[in-house]
GUZA-830633 format. One line per 3 residues: number of its first residue (from 0); their letters; for each residue x, y, z of N, C-alpha, C. Coordinates in Angstrom, 1 decimal. Layout:
BEGIN
NUM	A	X Y Z X Y Z X Y Z; ...
This chain:
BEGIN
0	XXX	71.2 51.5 60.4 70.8 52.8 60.1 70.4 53.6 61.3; 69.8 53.0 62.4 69.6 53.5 63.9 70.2 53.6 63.8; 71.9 53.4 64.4 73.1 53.5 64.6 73.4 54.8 64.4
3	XXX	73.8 54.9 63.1 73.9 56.5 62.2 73.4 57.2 62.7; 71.7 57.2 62.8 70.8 58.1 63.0 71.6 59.1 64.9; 72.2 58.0 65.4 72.0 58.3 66.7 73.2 59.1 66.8
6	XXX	74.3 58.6 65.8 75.5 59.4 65.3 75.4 60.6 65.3; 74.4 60.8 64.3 74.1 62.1 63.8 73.6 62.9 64.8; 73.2 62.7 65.6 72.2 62.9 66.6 73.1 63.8 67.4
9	XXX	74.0 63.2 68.2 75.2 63.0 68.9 76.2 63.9 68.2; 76.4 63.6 67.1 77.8 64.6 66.5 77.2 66.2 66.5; 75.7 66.3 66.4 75.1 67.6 65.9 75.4 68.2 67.4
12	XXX	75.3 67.4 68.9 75.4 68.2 69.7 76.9 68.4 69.9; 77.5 67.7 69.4 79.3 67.7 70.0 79.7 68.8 69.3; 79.1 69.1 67.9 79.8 70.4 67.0 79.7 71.8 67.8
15	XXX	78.6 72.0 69.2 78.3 73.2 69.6 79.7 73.2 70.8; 80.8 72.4 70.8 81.6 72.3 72.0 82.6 73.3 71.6; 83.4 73.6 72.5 84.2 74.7 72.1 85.6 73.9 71.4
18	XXX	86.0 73.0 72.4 87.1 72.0 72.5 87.0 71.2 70.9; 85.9 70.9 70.4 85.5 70.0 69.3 85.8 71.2 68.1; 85.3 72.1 68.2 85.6 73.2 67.1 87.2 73.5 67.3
21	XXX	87.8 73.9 68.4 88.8 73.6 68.2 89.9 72.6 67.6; 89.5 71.4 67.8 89.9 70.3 67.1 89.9 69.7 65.8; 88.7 70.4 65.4 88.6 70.8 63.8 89.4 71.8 63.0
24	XXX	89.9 73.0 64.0 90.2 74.2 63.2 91.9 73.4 63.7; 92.1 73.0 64.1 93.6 72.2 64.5 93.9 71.6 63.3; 92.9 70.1 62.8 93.0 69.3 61.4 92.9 70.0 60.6
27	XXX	92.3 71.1 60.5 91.9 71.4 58.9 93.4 72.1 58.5; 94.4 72.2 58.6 95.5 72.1 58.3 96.6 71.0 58.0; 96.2 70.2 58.8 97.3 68.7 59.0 96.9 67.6 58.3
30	XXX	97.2 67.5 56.9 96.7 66.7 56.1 97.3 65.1 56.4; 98.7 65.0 56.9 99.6 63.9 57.5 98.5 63.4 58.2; 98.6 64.5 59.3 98.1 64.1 60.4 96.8 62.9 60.6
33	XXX	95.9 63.5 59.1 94.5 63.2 59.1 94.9 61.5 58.7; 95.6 61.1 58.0 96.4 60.2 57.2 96.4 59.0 58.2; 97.3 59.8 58.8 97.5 58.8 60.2 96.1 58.5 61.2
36	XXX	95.1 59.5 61.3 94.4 59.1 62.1 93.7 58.3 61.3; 92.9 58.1 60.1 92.2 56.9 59.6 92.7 55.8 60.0; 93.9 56.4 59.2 94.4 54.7 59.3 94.9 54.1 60.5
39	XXX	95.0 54.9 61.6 94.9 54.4 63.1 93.3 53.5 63.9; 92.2 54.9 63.4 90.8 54.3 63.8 90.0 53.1 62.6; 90.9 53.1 61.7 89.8 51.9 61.4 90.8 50.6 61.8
42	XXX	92.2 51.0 62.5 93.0 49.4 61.9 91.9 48.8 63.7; 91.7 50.1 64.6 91.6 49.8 66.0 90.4 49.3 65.8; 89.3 50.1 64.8 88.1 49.4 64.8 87.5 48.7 63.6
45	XXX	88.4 48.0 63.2 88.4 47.1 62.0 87.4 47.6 61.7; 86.8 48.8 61.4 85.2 48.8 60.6 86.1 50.4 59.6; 86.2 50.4 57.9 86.3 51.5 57.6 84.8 52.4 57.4
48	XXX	84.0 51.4 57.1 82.4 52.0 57.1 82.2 52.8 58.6; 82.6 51.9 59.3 82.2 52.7 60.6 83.0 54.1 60.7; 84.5 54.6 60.5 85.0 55.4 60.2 84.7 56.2 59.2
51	XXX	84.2 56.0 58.2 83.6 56.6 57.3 82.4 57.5 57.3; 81.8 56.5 58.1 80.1 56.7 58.7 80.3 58.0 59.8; 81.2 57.9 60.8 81.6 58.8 61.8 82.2 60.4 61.1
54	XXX	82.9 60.4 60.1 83.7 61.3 59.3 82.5 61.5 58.7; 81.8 61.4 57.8 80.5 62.0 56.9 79.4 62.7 57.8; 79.5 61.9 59.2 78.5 63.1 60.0 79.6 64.3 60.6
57	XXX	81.2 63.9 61.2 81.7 65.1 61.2 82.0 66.5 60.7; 81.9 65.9 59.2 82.2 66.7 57.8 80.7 67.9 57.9; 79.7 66.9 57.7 78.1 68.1 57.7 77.9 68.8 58.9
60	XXX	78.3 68.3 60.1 78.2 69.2 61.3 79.0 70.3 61.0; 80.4 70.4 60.7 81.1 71.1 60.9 81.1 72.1 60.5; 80.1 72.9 59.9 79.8 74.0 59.5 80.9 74.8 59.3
63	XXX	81.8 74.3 58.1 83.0 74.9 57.3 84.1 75.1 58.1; 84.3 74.4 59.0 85.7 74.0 60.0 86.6 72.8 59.8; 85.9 72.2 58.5 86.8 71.2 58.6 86.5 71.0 56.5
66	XXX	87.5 71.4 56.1 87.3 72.0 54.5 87.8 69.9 53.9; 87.0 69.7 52.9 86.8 68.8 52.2 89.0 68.2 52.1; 89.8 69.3 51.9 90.9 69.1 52.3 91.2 68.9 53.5
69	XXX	91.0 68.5 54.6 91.8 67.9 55.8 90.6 66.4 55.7; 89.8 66.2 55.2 88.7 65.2 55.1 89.3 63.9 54.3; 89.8 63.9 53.5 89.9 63.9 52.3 91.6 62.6 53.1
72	XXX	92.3 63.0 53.4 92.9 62.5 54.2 92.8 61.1 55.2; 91.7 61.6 55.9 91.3 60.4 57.0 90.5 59.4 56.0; 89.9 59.8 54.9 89.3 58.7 53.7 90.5 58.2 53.3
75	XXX	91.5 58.2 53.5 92.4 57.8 52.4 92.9 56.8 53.5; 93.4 57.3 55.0 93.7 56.7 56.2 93.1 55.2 56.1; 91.5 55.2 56.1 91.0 54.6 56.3 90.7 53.4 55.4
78	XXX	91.5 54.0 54.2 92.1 52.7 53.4 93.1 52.1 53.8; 94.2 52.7 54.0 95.2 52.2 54.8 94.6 50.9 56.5; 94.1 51.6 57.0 93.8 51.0 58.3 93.2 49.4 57.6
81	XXX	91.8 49.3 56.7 91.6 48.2 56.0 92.6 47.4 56.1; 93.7 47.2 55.3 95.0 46.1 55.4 95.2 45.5 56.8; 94.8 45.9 57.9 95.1 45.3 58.9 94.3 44.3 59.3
84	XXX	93.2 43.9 58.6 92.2 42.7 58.7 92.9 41.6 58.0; 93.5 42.2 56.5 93.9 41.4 56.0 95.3 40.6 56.5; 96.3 41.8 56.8 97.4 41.2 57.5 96.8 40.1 59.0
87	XXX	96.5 40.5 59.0 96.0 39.2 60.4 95.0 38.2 59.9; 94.9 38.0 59.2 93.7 37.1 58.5 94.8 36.1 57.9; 96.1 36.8 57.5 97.3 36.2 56.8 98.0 35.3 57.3
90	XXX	98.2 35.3 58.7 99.3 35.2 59.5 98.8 34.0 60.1; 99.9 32.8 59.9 99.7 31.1 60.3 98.8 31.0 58.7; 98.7 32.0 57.5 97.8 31.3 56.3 99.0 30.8 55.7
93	XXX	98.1 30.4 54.1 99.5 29.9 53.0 99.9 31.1 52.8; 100.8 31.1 51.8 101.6 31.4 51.1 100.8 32.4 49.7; 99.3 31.6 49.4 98.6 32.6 48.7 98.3 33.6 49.5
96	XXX	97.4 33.1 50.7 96.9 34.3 51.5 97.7 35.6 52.2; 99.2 35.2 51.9 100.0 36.3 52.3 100.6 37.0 51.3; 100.3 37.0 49.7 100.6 37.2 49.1 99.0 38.4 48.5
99	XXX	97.9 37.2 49.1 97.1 38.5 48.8 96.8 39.5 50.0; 97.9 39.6 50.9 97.5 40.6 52.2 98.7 41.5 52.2; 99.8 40.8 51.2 100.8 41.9 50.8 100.1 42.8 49.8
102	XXX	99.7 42.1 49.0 99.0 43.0 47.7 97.8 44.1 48.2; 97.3 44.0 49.1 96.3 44.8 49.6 97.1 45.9 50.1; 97.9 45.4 50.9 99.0 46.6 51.2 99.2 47.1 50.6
105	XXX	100.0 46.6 50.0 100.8 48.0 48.5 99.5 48.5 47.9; 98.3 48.0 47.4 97.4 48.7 46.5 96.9 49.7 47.5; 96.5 49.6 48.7 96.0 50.8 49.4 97.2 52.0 49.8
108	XXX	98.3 51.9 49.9 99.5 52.4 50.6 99.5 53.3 49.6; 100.1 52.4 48.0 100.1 53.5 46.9 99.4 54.4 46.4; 97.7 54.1 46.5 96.7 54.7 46.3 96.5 56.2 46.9
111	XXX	96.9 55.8 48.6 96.9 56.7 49.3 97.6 58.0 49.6; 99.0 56.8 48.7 99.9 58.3 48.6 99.8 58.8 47.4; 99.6 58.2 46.2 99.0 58.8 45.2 98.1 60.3 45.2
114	XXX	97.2 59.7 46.1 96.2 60.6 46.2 96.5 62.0 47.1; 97.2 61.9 48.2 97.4 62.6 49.2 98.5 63.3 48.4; 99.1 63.1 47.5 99.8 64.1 46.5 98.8 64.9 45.4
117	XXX	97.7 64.2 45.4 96.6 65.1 44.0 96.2 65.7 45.1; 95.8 66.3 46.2 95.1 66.5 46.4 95.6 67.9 47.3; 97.0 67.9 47.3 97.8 69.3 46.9 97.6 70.1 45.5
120	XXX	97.6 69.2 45.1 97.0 70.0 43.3 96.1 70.8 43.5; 95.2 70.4 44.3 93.6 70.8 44.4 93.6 71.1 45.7; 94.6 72.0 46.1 94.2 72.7 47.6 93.3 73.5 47.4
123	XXX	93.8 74.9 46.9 92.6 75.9 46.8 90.8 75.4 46.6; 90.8 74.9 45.9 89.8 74.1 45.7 89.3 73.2 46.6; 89.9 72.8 47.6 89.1 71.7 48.3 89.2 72.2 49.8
126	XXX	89.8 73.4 49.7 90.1 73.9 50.7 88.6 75.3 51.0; 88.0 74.9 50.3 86.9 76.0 50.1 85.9 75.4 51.2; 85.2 76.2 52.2 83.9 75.7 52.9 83.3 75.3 52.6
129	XXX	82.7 74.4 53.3 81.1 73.6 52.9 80.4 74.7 52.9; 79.5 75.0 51.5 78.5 76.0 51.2 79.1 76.9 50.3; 79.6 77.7 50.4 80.2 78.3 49.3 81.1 79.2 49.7
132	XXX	81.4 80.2 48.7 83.1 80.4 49.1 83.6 81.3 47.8; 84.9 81.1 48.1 85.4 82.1 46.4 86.7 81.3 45.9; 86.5 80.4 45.1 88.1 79.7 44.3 88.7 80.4 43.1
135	XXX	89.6 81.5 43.6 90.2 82.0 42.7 89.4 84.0 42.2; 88.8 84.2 41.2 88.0 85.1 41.2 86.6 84.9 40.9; 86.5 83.4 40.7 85.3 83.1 40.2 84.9 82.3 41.8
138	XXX	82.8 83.1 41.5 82.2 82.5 43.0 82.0 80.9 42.9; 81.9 80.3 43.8 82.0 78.7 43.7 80.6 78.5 44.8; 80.0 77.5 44.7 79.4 76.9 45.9 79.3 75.2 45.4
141	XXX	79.5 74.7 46.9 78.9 73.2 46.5 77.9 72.9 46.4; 77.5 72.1 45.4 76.0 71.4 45.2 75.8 69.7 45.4; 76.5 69.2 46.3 76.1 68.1 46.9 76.1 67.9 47.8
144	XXX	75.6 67.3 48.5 75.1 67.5 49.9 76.8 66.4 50.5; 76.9 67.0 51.7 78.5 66.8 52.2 78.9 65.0 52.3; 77.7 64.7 52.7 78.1 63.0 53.2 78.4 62.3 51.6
147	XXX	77.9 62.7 50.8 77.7 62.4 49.6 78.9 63.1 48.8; 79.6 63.7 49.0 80.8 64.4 48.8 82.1 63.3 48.9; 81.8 63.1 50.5 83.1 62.4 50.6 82.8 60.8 50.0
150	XXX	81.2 60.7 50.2 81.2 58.9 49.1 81.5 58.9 48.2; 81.7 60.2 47.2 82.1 60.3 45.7 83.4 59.9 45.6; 83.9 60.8 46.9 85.8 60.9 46.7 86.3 59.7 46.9
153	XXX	85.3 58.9 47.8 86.0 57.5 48.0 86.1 56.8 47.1; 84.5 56.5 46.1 84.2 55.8 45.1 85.2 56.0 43.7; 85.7 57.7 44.0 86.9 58.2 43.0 88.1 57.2 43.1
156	XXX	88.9 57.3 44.7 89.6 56.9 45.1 89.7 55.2 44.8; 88.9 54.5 45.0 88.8 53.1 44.4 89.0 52.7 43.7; 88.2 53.2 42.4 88.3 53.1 41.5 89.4 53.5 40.4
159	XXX	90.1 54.8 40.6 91.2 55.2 40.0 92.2 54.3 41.0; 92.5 53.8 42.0 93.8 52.6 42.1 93.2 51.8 41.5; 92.0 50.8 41.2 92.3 49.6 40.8 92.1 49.5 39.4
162	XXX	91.9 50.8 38.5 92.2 51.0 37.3 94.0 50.9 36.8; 94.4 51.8 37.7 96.0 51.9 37.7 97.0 50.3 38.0; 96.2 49.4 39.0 97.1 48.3 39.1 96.2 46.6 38.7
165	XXX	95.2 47.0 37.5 94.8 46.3 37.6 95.5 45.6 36.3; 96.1 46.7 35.9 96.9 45.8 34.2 98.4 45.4 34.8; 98.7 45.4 35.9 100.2 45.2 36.6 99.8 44.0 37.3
168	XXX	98.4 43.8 37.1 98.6 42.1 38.1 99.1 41.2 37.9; 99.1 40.9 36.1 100.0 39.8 35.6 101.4 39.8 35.9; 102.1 41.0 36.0 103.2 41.1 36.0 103.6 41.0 37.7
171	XXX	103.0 41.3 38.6 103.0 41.5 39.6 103.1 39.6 40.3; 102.4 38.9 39.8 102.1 38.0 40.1 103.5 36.8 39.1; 103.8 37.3 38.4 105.1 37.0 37.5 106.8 37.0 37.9
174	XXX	106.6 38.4 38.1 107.7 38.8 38.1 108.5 39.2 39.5; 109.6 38.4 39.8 110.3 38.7 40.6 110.5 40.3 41.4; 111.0 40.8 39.8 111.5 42.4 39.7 110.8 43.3 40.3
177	XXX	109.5 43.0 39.9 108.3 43.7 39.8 107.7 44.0 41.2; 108.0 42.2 42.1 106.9 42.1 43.3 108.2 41.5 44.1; 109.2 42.2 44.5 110.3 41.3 45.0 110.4 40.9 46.4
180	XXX	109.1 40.8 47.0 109.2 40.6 48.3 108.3 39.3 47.8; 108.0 38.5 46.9 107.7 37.3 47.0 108.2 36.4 47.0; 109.7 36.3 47.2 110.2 34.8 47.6 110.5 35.0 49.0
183	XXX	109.7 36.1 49.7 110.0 35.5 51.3 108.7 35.6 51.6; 107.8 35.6 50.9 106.0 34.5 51.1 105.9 33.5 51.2; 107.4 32.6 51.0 106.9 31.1 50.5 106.9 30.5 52.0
């Protein structure tokens, strides 16, 4: 929790940089882009908490430069990046263990792109400033404090993939058709 603290500390002075607000008003458009960088910084720093942790003090510094849409992305990344513990945890394992580091794959991959498609749905909307704003004709503001924003979306995000593939396990685990990259696990 020192750690964070010192984060916080640290990101509050980096937000007054010119170059750093620049770099925000750059992402807040590039939702790919954001995609790719999670899932780049956590595969490098095998920690998604720690990426997480870094992005939740980004998000509250940025005093509406970086809209809950380009955010929203690098959470998703940083599911992605996760699988890379597993794939290397895999490798010289059995045949189970590579079977459950494929499966992590595909469940985060899908999830991600699942998501990174809803969440065009909900541009206008997520595209709105930290603090408030106008979605549509009606006034809007947020009422949860930002770091707590994006723990929701994550806890969303989890939860709705492992609702979605959690009744395909049997089948997954079954069926050739289904999981066809398992006869070159053995």
């Amino acid at each position: 929790f020192f750690g964070l603290f010192i984060m916080d500390v640290f990101l509050k002075q980096l937000s007054h940089e010119a170059w750093f607000t620049d770099l925000l008003k750059f992402l807040a458009d590039k939702p790919w882009l954001g995609l790719l960088i999670g899932a780049g910084l956590t595969a490098l720093l095998q920690s998604s908490s720690a990426v997480l942790a870094v992005l939740q003090g980004l998000y509250a510094v940025s005093g509406g430069l970086m809209p809950l849409f380009s955010v929203l992305p690098i959470v998703f990344g940083s599911n992605i990046g996760t699988t890379s513990t597993a794939l290397l945890s895999s490798i010289g394992g059995s045949k189970e263990s590579k079977r459950v580091a494929l499966f992590h794959i595909i469940f985060n991959v899908t999830g991600s792109l699942l998501f990174m498609g809803i969440i065009y749905i909900f541009k206008d909307f997520l595209s709105v400033p930290l603090g408030s704003g106008e979605v549509g004709t009606e006034s809007f503001k947020w009422f949860v404090e930002p770091k707590i924003q994006i723990a929701i979306c994550h806890l969303i995000f989890n939860t709705t993939t492992a609702l979605i593939f959690f009744p395909l396990l049997p089948l997954m685990e079954e069926s050739p058709y289904l999981f066809p990259i398992r006869p070159y696990l053995s």
